[in-house]
N, C-alpha and C positions, 0 to 999 in steps of 0.2 A: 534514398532517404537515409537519415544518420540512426537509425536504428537498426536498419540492413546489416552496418558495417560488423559488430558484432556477430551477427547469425551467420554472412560470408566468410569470418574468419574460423568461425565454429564450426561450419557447414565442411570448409577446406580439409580443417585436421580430419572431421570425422571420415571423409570418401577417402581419407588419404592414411586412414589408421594413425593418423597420429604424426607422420611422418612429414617433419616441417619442408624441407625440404623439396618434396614432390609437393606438396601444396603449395607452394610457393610457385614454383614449376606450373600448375594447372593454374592458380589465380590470375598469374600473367595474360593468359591466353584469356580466362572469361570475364577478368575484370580490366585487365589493361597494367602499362607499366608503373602507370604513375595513381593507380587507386589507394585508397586510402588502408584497403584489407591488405593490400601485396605492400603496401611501406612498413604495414604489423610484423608481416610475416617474417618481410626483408632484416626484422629487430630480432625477432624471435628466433629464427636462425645462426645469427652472428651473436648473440648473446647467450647466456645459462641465467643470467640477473630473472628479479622479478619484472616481467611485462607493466605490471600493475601499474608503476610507477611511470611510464610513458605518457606523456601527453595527450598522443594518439588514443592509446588506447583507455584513457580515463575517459576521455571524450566521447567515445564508441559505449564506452559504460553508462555514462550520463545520457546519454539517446536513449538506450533500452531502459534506462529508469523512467523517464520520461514517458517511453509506452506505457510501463509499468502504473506509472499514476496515473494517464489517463484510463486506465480502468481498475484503477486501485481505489477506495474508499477515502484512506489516505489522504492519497493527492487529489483528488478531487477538491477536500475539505482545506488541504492546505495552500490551493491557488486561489481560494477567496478570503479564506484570515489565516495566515501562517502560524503555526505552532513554535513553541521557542525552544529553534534548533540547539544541542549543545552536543558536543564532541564525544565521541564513547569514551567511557571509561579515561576519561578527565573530571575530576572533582570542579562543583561548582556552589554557587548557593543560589538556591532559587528561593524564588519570594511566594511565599505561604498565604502571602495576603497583598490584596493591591495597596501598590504604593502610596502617598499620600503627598503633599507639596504645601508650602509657607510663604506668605506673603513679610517680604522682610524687610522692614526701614535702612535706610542708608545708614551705614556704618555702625549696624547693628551685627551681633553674630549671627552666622546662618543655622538654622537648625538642622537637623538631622533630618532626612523624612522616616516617616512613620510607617515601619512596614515593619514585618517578621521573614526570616534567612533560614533556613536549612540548608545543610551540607547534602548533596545530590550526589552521586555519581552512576552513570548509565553501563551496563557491560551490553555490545553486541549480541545480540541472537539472532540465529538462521531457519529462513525457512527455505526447503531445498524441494526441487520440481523435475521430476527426471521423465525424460523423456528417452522410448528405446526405438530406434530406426533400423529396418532391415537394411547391408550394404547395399542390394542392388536397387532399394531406393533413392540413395546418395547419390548416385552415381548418375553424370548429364542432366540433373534439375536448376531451374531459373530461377530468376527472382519469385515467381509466384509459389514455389517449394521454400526459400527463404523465409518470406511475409508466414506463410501457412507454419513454418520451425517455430516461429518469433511468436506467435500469437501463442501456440498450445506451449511454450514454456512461459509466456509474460501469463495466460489469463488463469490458472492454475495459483499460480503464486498473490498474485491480486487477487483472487476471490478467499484463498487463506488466511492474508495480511486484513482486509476487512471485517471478515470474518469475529477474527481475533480480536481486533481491535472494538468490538460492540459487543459479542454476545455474553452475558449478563453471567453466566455458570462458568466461563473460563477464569479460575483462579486464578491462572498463572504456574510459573514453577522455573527450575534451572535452563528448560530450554523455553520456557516462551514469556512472555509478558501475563497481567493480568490484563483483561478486559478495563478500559478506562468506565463502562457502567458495573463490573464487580463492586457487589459491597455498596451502592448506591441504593437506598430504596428508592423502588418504582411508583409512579404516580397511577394506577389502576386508568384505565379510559372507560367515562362514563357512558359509551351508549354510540350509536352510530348516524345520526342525523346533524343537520347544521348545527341544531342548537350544542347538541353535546360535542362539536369539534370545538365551538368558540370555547366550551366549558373545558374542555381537557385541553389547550392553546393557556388557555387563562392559571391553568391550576400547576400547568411545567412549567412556564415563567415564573409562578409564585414559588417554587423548590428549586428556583435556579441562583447561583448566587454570582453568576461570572457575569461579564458585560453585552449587555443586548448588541452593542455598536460593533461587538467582534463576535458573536454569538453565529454560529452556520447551526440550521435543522438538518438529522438526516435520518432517511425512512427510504423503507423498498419502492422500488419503482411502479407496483402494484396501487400501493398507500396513496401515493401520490395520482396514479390512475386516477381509483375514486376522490379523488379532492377535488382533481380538473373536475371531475363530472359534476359537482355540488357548485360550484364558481358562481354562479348566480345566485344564490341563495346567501354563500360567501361574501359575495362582492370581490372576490379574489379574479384578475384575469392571468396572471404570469406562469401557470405550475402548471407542469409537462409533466410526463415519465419522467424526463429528463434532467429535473429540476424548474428551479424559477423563485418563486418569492415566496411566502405563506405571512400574512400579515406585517410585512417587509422585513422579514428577516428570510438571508439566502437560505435555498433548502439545494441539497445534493441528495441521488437515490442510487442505490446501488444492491444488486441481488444479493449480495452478503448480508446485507441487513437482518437479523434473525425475523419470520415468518413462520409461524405455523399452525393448525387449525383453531389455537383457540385466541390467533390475532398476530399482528406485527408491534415491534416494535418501534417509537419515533423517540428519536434523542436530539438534545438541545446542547449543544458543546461551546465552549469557548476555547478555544483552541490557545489563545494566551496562555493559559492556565495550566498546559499539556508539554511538558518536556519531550521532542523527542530527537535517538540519533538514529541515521541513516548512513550508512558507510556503502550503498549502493550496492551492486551485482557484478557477481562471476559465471562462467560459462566453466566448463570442465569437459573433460572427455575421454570415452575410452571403449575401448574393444574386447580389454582383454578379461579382464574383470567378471565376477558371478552375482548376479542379482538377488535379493530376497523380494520375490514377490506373492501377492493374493491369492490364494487358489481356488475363491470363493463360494470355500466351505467353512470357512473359521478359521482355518489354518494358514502353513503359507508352506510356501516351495521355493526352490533357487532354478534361474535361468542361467546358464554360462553363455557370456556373448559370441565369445571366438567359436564353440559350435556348430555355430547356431545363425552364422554368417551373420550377426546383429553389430551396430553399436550403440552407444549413451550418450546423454548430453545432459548433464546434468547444471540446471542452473539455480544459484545460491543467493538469497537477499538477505541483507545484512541490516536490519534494526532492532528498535528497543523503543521504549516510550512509560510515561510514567504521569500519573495528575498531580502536579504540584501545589495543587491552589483548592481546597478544598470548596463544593458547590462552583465546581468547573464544568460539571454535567449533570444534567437532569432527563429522566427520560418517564416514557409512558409505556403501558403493558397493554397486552389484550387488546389492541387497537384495530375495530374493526366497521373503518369508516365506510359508510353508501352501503353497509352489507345490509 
């Protein structure tokens, strides 16, 4: 699988401290000469440039993103109506308001269309997911040691990134974004039976101002539980944990969704409306290095890896995101459907 490629190439330096060479040396042997990790390596070796810029290995990046959204909030929402991708930290002008269009007589002048421009510009932020491996764990593990690498740094960072991206108290600040519902007032959920979904369905389209046709719902996969279970009463057949439909608009569910005793949250997004960049993911590594970590008492303490026979793998995603289109999201509180 092309998200392997990364985790094998990660996997190498880490049994191998770092040491390209012997890794290249052992991937031969487990992956073969002509794989796609050992043509990395073969680059990484004969060069001191940036990897980055590799074909190869943007490609190996692009795989592990790829995991990355399929259990990232994110990408979920952006593989049924795309967000409007724009470049980091490249100035743009986004449109504040939907465009408009003119029906124009021949050899008439054209008008303008009718929209409002801001100047935009997005800067990268990171959010970073470290994982610590004992060596003599490294050391003769397969593919299923890889898949197991891959998941505890991709599901980490994807439950962060959603996270982020909905819950309602994150401001924002120099390292992270604000929450695209900061600053929205919330539509209260009136009550938890059929009648009061159609009422609280009825009363976030009414506080929505983005386009139903590009419009995705997203709610905990809990939320969505009880929805399935009400479906008859609904008239609704489609909606899973997993998603599905909610009075035909796509719904996406995901555990970041904010939840908790006194209800969940459901948000109404148009994703039109939603600036965002993504510059993708890095892997990093190291042995030598001293950790700050938990000591979960309030405080915290330092690990040294060389010690301590340990190494790191520490992996970094790179976005940013921003509402351009004011009434691009509407969402509901206290939401405590079937309960």
């Amino acid at each position: 699988m092309r998200e392997l490629v990364l985790s094998q190439f990660t996997k190498a330096l880490l049994a191998n401290r770092g040491n390209r060479q012997t890794a290249l040396m052992v991937s031969r042997t487990l992956y073969g000469h002509s794989s796609v990790v050992v043509r990395l390596l073969e680059k990484a070796v004969v060069t001191t440039g940036d990897l980055h810029a590799d074909p190869d290995f943007r490609s190996a990046g692009r795989a592990f993103i790829e995991l990355v959204q399929t259990r990232s909030l994110i990408g979920k929402i952006n593989a049924i109506s795309p967000f409007r991708a724009i470049p980091a930290k490249t100035r743009v002008l986004a449109q504040t308001e939907r465009p408009v269009a003119y029906w124009t007589a021949q050899g008439q002048p054209k008008m303008a269309t009718h929209t409002a421009f801001e100047q935009k510009r997005l800067d990268s932020k990171k959010i970073t997911g470290l994982l610590v491996l004992t060596n003599e764990l490294l050391e003769g593990q397969g593919a299923a040691f890889e898949s197991a690498v891959s998941n505890d740094l991709v599901n980490p960072v994807a439950a962060l990134e959603g996270l982020s991206f909905l819950d309602p108290t994150s401001a924002g600040g120099i390292d992270s974004p604000a929450s695209i519902t900061n600053g929205v007032a919330p539509v209260p959920s009136s009550g938890s039976d059929a009648d009061a979904v159609r009422a609280d369905i009825h009363a976030l389209f009414s506080a929505f101002d983005g386009s139903l046709e590009t419009a995705v719902i997203a709610m905990h996969p809990e939320t969505a539980l009880e929805l399935s279970m009400m479906q008859a009463s609904l008239g609704e057949t489609s909606l899973t944990v997993r998603g599905g439909e909610l009075f035909g608009v796509p719904v996406v569910t995901s555990d970041s969704v904010p939840k908790d005793s006194n209800g969940a949250l459901v948000a109404l997004i148009d994703p039109a409306g939603i600036l965002l960049t993504d510059e993708g993911v890095d892997i990093l590594q190291s042995n030598i290095t001293t950790i700050q970590v938990d000591d979960g008492q309030g405080g915290t303490g330092y690990l040294p890896l060389w010690q301590n026979n340990l190494t790191a793998a520490l992996a970094e995603r790179f976005l940013n995101w921003e509402v351009a289109r004011a009434g691009s999201v509407a969402w509901l509180s206290g939401v405590q459907w079937g309960a």
